[in-house]
PDB file of N, CA, C and O in Angstrom:
ATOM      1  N   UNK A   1      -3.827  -3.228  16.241  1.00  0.00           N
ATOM      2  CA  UNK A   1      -4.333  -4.556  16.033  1.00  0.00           C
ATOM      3  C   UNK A   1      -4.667  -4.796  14.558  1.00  0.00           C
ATOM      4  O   UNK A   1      -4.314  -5.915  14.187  1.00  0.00           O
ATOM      5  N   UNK A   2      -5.393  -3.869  13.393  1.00  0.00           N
ATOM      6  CA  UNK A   2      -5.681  -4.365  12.753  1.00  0.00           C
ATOM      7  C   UNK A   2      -4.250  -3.791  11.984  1.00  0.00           C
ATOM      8  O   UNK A   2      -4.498  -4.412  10.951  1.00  0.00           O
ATOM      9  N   UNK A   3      -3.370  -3.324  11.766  1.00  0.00           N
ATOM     10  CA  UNK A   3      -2.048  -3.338  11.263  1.00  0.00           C
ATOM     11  C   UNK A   3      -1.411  -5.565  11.162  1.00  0.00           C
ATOM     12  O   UNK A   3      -0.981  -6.282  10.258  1.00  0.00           O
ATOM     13  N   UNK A   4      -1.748  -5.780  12.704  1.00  0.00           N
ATOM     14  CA  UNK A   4      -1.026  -7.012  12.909  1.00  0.00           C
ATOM     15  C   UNK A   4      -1.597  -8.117  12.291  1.00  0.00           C
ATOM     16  O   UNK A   4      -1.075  -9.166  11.915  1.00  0.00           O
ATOM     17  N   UNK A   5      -3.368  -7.516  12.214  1.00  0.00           N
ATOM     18  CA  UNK A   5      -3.589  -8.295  11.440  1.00  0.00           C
ATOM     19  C   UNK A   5      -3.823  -8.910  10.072  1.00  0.00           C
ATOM     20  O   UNK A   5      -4.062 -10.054   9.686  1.00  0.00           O
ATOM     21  N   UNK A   6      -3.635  -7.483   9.355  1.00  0.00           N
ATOM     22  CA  UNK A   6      -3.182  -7.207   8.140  1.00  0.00           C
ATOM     23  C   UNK A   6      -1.960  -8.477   7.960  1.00  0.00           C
ATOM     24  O   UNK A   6      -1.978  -9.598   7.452  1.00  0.00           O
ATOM     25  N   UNK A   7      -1.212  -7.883   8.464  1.00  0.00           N
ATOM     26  CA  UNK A   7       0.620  -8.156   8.399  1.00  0.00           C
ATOM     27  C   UNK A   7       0.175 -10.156   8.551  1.00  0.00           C
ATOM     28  O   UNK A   7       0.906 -11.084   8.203  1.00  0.00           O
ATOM     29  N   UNK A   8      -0.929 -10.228   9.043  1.00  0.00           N
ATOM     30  CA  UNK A   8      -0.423 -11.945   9.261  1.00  0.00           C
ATOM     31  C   UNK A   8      -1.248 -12.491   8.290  1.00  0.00           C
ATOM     32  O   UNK A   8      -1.300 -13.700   8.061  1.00  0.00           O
ATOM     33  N   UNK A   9      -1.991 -11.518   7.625  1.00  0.00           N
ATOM     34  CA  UNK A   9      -3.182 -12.680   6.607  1.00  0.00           C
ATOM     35  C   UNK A   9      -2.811 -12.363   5.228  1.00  0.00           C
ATOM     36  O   UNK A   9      -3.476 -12.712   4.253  1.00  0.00           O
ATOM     37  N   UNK A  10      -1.470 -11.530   5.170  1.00  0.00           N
ATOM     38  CA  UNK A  10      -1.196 -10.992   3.703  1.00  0.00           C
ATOM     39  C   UNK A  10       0.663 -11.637   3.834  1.00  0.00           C
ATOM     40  O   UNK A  10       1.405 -11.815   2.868  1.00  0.00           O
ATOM     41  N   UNK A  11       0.947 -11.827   5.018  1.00  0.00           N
ATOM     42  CA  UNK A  11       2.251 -12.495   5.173  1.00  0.00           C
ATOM     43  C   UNK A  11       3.168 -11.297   5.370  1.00  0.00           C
ATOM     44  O   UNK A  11       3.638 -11.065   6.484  1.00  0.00           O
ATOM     45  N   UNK A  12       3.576 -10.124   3.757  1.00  0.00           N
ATOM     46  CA  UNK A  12       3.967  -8.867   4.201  1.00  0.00           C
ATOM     47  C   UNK A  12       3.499  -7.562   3.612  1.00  0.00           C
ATOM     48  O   UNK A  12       2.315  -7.732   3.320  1.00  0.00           O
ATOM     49  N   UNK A  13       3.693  -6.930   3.451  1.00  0.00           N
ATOM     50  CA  UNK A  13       2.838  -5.549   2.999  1.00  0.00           C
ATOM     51  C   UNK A  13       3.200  -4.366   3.254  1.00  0.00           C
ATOM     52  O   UNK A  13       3.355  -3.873   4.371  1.00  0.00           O
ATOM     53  N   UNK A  14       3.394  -3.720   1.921  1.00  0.00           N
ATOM     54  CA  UNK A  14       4.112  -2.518   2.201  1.00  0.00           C
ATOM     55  C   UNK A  14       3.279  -1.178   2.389  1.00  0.00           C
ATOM     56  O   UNK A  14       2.150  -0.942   1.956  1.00  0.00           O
ATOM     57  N   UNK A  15       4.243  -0.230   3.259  1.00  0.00           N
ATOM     58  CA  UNK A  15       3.874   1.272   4.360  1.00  0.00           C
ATOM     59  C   UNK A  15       2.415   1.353   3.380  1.00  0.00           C
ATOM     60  O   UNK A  15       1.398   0.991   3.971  1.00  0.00           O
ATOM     61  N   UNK A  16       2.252   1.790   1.966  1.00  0.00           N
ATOM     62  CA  UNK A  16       1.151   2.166   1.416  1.00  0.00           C
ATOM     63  C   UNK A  16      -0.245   1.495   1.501  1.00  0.00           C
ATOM     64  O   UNK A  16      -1.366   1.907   1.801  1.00  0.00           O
ATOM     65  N   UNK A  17       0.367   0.058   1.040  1.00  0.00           N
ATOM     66  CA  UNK A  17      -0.538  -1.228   1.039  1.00  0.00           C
ATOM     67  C   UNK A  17      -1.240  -1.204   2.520  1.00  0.00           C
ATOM     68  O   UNK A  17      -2.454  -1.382   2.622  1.00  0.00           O
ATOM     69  N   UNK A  18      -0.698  -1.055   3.264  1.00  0.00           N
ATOM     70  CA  UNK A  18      -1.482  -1.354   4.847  1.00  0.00           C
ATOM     71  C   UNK A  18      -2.362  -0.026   4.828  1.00  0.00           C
ATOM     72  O   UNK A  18      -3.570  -0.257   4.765  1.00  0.00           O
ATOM     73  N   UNK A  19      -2.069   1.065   4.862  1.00  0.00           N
ATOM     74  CA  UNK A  19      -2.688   2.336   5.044  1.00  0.00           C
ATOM     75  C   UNK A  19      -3.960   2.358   4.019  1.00  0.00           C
ATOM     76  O   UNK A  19      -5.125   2.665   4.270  1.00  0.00           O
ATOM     77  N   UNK A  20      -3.327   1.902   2.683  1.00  0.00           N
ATOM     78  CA  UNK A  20      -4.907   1.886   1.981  1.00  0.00           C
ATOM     79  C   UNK A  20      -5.839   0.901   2.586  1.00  0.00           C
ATOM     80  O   UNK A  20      -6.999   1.220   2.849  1.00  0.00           O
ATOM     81  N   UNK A  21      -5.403  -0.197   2.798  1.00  0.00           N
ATOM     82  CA  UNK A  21      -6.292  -0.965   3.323  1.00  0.00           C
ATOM     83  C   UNK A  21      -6.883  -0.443   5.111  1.00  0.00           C
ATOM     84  O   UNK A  21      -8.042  -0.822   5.279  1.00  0.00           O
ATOM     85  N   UNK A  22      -6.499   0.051   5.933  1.00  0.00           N
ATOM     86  CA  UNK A  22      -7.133   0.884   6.692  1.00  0.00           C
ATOM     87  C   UNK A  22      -7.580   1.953   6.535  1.00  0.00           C
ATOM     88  O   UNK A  22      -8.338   2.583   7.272  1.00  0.00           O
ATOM     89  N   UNK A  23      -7.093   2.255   5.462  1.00  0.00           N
ATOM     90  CA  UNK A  23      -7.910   4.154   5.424  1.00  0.00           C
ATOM     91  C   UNK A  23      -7.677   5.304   6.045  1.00  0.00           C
ATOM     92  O   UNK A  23      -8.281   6.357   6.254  1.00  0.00           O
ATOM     93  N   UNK A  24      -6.464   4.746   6.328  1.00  0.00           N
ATOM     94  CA  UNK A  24      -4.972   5.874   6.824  1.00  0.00           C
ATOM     95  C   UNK A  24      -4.029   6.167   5.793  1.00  0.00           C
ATOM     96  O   UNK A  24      -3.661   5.443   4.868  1.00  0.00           O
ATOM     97  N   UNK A  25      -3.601   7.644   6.160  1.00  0.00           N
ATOM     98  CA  UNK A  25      -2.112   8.181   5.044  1.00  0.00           C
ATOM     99  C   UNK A  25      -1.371   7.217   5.382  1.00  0.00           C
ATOM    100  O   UNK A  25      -1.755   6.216   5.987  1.00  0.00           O
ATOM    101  N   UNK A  26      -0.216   7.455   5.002  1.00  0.00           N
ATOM    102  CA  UNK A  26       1.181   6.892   5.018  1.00  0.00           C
ATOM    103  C   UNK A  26       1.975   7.565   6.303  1.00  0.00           C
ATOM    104  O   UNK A  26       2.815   6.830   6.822  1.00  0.00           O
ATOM    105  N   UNK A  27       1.829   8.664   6.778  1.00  0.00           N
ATOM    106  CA  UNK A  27       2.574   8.868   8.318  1.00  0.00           C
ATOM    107  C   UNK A  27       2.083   8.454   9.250  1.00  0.00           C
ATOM    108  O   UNK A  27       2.836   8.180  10.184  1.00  0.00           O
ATOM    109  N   UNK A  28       0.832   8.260   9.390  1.00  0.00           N
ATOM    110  CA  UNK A  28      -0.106   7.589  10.171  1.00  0.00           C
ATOM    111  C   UNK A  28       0.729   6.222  10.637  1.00  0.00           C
ATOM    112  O   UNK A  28       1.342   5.912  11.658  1.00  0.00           O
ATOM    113  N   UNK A  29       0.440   5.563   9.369  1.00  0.00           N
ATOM    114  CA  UNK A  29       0.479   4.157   9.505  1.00  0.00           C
ATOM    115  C   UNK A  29       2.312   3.515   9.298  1.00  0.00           C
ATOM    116  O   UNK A  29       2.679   2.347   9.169  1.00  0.00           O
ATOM    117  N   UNK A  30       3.112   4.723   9.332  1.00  0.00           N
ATOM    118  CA  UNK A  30       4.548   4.287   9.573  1.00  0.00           C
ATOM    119  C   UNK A  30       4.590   4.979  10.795  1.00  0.00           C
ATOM    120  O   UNK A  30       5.428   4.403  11.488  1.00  0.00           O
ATOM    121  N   UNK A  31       4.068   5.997  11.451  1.00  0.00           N
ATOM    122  CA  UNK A  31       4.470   5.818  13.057  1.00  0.00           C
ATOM    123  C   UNK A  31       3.989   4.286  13.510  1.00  0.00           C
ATOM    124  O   UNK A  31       4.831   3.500  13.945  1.00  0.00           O
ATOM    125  N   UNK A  32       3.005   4.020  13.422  1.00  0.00           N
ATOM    126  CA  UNK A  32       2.281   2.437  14.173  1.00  0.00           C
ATOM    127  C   UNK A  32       3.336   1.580  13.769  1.00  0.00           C
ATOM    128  O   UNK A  32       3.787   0.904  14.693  1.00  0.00           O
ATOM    129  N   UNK A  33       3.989   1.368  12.391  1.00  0.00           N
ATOM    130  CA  UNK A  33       4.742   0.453  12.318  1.00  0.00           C
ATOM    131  C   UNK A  33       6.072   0.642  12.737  1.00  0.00           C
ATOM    132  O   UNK A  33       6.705  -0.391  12.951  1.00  0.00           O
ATOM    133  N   UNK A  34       6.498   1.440  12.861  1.00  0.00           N
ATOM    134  CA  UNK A  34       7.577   2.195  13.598  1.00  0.00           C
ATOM    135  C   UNK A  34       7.803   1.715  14.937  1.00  0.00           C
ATOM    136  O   UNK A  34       8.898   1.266  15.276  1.00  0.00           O
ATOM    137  N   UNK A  35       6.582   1.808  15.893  1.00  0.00           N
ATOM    138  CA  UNK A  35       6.199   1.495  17.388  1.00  0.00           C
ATOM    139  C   UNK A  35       6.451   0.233  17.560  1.00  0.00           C
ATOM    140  O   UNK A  35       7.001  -0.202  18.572  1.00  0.00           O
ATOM    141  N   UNK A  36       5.874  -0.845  16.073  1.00  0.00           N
ATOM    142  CA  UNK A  36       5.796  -2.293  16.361  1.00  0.00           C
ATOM    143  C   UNK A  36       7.239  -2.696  15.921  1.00  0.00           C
ATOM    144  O   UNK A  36       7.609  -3.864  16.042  1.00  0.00           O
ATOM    145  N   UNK A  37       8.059  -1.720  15.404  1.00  0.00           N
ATOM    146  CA  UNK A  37       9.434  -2.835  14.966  1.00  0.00           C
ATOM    147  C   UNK A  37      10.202  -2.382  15.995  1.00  0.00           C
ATOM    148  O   UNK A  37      11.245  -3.034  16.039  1.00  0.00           O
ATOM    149  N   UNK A  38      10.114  -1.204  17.191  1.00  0.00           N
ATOM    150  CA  UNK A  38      10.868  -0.890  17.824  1.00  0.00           C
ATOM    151  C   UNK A  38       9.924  -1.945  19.092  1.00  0.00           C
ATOM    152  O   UNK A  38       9.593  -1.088  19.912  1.00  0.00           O
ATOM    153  N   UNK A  39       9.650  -2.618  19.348  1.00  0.00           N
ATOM    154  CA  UNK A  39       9.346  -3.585  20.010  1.00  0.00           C
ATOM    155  C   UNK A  39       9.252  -4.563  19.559  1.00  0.00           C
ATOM    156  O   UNK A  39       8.331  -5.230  20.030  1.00  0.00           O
ATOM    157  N   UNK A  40      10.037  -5.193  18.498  1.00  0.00           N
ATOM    158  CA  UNK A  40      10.373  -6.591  17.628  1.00  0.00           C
ATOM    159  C   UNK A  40       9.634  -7.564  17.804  1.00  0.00           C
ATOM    160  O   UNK A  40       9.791  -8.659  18.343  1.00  0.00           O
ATOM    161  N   UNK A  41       8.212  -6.708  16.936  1.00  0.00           N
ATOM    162  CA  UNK A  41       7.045  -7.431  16.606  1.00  0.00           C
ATOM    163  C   UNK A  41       6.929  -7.854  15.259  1.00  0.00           C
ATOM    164  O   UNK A  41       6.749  -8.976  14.785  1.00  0.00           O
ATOM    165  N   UNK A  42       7.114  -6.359  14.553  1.00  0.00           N
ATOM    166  CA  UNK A  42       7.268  -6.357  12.970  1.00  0.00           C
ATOM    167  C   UNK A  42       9.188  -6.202  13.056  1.00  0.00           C
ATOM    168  O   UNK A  42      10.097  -6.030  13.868  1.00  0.00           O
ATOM    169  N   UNK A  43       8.909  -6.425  11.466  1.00  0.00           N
ATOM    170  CA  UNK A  43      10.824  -6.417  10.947  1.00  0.00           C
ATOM    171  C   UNK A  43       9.975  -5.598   9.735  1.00  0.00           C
ATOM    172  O   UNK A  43       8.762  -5.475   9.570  1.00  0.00           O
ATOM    173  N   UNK A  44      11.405  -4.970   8.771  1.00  0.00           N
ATOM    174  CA  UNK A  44      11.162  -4.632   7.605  1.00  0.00           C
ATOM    175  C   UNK A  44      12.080  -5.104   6.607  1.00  0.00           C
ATOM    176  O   UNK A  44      12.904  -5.947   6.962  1.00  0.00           O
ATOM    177  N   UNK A  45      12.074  -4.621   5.174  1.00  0.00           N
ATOM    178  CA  UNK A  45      12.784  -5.149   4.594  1.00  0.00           C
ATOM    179  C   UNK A  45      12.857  -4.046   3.164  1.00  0.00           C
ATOM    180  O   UNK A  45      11.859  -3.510   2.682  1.00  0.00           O
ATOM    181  N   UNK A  46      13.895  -3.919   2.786  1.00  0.00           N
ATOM    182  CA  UNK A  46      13.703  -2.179   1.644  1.00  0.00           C
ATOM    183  C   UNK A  46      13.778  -3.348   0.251  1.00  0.00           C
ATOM    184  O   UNK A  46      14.641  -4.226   0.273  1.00  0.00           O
ATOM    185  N   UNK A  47      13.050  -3.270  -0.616  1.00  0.00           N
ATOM    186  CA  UNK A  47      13.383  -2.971  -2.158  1.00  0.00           C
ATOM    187  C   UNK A  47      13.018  -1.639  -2.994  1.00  0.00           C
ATOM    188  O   UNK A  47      12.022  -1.012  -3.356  1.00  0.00           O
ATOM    189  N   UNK A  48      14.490  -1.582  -3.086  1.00  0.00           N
ATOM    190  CA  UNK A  48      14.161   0.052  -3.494  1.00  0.00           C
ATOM    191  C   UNK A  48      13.898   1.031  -2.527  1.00  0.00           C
ATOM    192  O   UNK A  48      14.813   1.230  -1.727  1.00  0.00           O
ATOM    193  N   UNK A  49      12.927   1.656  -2.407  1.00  0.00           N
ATOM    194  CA  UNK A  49      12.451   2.869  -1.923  1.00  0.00           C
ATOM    195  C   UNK A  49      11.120   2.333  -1.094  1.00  0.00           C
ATOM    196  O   UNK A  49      10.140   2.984  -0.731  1.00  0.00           O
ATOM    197  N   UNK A  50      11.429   0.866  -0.910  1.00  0.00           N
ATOM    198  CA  UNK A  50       9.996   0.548  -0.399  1.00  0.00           C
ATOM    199  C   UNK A  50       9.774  -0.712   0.363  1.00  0.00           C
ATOM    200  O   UNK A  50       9.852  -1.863  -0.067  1.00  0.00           O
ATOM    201  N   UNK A  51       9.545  -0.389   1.317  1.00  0.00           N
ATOM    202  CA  UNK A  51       9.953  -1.056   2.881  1.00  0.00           C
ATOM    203  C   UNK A  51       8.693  -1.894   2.710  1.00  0.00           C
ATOM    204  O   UNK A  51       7.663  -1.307   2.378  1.00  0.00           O
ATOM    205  N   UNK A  52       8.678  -3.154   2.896  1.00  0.00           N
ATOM    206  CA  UNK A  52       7.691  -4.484   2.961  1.00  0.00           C
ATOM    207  C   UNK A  52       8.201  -4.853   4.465  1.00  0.00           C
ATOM    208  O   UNK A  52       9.377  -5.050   4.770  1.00  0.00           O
ATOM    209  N   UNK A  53       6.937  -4.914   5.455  1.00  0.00           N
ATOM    210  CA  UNK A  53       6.600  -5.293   6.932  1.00  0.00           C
ATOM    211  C   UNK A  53       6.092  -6.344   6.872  1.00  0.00           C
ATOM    212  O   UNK A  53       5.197  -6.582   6.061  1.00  0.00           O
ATOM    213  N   UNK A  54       6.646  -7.395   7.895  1.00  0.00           N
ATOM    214  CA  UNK A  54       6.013  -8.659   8.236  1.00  0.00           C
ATOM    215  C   UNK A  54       5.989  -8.634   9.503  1.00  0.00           C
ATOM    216  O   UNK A  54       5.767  -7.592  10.120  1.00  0.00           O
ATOM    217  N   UNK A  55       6.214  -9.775  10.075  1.00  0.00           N
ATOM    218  CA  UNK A  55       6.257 -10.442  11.558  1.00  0.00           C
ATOM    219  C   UNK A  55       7.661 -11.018  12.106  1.00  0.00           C
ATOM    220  O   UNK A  55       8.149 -11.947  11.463  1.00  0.00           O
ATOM    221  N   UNK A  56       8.250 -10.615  13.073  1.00  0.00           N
ATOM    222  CA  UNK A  56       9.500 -11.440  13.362  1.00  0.00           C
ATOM    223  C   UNK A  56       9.463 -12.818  13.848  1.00  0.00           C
ATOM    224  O   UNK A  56       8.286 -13.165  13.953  1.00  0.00           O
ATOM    225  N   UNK A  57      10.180 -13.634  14.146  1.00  0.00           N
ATOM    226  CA  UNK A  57      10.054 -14.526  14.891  1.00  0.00           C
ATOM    227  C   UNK A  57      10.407 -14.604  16.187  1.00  0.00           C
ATOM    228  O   UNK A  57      11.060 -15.539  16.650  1.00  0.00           O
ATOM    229  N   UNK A  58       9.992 -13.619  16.841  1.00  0.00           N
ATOM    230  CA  UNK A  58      10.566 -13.397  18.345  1.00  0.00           C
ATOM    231  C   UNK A  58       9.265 -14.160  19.001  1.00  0.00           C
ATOM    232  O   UNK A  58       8.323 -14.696  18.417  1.00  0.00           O
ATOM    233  N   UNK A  59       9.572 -14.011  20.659  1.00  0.00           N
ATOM    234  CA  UNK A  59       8.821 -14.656  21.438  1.00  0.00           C
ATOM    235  C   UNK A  59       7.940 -13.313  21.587  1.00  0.00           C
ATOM    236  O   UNK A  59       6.817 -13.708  21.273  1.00  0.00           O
ATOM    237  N   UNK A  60       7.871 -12.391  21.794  1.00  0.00           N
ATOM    238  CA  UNK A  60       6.802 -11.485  21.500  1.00  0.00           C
ATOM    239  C   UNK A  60       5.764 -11.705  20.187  1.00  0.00           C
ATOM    240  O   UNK A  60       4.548 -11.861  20.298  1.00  0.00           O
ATOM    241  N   UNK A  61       6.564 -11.683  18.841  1.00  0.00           N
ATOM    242  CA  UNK A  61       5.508 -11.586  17.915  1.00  0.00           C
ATOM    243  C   UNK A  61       4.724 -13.022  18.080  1.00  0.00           C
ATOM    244  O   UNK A  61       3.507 -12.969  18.258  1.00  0.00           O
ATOM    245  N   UNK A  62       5.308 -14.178  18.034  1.00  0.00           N
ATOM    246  CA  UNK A  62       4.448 -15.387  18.609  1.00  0.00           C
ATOM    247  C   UNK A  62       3.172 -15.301  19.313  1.00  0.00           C
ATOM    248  O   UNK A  62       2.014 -15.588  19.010  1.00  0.00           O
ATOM    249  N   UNK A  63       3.749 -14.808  20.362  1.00  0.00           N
ATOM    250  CA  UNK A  63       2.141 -14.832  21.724  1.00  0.00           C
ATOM    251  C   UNK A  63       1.400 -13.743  21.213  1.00  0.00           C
ATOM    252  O   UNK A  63       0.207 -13.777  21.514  1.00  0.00           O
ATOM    253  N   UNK A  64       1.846 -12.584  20.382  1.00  0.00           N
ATOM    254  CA  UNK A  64       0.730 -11.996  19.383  1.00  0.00           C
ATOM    255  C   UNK A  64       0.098 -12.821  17.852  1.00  0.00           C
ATOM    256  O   UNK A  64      -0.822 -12.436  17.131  1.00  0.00           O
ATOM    257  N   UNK A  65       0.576 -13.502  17.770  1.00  0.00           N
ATOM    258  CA  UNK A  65      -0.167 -14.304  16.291  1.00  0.00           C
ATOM    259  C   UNK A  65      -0.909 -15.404  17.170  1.00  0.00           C
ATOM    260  O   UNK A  65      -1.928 -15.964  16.764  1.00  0.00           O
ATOM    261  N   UNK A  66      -0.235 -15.715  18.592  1.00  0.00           N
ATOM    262  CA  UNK A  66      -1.528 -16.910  18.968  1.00  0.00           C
ATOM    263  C   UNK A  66      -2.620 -16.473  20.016  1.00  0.00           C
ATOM    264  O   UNK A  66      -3.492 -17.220  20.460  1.00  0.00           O
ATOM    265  N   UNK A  67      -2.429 -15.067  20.364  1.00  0.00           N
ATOM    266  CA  UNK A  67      -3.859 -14.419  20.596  1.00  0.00           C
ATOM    267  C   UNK A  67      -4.702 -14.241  19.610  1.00  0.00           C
ATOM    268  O   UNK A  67      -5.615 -15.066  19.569  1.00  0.00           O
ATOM    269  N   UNK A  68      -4.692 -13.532  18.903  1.00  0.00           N
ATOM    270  CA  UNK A  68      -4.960 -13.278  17.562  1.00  0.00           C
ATOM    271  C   UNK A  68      -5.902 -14.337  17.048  1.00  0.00           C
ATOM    272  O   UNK A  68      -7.122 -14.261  16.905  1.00  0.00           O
ATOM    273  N   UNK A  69      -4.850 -15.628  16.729  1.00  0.00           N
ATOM    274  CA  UNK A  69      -5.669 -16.865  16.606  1.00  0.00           C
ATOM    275  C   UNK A  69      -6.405 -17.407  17.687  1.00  0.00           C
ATOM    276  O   UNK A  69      -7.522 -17.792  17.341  1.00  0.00           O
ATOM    277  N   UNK A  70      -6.109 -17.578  19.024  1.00  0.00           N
ATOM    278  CA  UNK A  70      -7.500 -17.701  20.300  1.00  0.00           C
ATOM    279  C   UNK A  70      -8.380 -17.053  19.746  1.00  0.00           C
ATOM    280  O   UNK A  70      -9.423 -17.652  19.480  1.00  0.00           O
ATOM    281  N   UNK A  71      -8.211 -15.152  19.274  1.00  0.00           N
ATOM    282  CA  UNK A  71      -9.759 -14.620  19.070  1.00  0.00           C
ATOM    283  C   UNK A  71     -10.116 -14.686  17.874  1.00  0.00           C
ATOM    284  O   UNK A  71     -10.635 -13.738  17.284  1.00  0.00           O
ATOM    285  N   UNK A  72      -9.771 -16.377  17.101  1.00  0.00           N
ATOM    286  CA  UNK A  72     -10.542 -16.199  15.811  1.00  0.00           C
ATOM    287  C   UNK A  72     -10.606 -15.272  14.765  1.00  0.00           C
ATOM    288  O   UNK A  72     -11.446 -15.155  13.873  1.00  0.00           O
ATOM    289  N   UNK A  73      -9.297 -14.441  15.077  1.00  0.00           N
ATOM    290  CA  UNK A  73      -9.109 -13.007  13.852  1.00  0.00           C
ATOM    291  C   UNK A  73      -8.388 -13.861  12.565  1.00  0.00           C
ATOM    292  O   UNK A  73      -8.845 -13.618  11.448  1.00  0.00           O
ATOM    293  N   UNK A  74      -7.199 -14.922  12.680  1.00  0.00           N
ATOM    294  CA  UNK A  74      -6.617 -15.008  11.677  1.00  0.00           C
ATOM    295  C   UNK A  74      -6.588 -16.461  11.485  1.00  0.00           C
ATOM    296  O   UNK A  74      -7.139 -17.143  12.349  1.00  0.00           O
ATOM    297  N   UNK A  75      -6.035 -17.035  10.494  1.00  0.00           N
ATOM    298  CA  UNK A  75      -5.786 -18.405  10.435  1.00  0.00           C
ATOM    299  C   UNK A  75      -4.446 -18.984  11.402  1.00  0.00           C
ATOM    300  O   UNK A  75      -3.500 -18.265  11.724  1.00  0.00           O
ATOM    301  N   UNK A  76      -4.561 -20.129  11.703  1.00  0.00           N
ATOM    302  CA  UNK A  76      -4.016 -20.877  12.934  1.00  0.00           C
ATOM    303  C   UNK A  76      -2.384 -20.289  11.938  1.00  0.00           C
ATOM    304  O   UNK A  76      -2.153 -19.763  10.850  1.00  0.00           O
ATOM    305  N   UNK A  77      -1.501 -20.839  13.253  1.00  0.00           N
ATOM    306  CA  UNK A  77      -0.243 -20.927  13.448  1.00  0.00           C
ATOM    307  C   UNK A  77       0.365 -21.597  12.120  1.00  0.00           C
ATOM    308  O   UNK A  77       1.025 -21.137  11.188  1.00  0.00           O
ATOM    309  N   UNK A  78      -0.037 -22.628  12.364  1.00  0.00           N
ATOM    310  CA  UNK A  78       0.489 -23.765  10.884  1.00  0.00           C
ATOM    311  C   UNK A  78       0.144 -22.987  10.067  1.00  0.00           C
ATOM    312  O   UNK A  78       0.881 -22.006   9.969  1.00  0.00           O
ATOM    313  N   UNK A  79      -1.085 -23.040   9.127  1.00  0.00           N
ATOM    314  CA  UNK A  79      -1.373 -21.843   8.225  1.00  0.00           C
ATOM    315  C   UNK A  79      -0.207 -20.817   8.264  1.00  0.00           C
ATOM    316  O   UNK A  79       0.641 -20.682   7.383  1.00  0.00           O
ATOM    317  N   UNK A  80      -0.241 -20.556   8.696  1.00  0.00           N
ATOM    318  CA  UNK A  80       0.784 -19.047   8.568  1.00  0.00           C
ATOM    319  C   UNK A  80       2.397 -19.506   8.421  1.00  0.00           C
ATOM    320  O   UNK A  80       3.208 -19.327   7.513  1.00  0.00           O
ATOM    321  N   UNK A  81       2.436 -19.771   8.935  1.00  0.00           N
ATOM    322  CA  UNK A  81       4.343 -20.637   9.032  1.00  0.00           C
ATOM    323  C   UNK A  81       4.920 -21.037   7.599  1.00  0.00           C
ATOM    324  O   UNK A  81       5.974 -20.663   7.085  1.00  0.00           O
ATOM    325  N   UNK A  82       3.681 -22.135   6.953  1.00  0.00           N
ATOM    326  CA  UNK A  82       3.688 -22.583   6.149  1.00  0.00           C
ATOM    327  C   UNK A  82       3.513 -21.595   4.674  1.00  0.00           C
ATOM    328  O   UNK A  82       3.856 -21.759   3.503  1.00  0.00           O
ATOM    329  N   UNK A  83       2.973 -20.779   5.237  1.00  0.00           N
ATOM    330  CA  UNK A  83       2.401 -19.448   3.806  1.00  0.00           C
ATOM    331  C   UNK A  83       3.828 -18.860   3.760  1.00  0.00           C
ATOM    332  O   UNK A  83       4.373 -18.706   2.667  1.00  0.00           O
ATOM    333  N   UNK A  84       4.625 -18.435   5.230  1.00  0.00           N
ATOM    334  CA  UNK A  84       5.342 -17.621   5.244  1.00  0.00           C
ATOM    335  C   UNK A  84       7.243 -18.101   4.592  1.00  0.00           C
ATOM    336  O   UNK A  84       8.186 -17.436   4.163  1.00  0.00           O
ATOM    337  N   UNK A  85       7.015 -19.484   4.838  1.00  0.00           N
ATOM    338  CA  UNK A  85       8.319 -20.864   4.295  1.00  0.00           C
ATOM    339  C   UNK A  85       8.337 -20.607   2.454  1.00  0.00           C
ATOM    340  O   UNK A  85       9.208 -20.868   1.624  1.00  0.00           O
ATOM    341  N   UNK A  86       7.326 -20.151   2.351  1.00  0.00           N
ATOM    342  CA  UNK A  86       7.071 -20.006   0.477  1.00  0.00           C
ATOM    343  C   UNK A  86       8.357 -19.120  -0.110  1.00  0.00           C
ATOM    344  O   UNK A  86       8.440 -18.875  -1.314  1.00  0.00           O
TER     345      UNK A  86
END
């Protein structure tokens, strides 16, 4: 959860960037993201040597960004769409 919610209030963020910000290594926190792209929640994307994670647009990652927003963790739908169109 707080991986997803990382991933939706920063738009994308790479293997290191998420782990420092939880206070996990880096194998840690690429199995979790690993788990979430093999259930096409997260996508990735390489520059270089260095994989930046977001959110897909599947009907899964959806009904996870609008729970999320029901429990008041992140900014609404619009917000985000609109950050992510940039």
């Amino acid at each position: 959860m707080k991986i997803l919610k990382l991933l939706f209030q920063f738009g994308q963020l790479n293997t290191s960037g998420i782990a420092q910000r939880l206070g996990t290594n880096y194998g840690i926190t690429m199995r979790h993201l690993s788990l979430l792209e093999k259930e096409g929640v997260v996508t990735h994307r390489l520059s270089g040597k260095t994989r930046f994670f977001r959110f897909t647009n599947t009907l899964k990652a959806r009904a996870i960004m609008k729970l999320l927003e029901e429990w008041g963790v992140i900014p609404t739908i619009g917000e985000t769409v609109l950050r992510l169109r940039i």
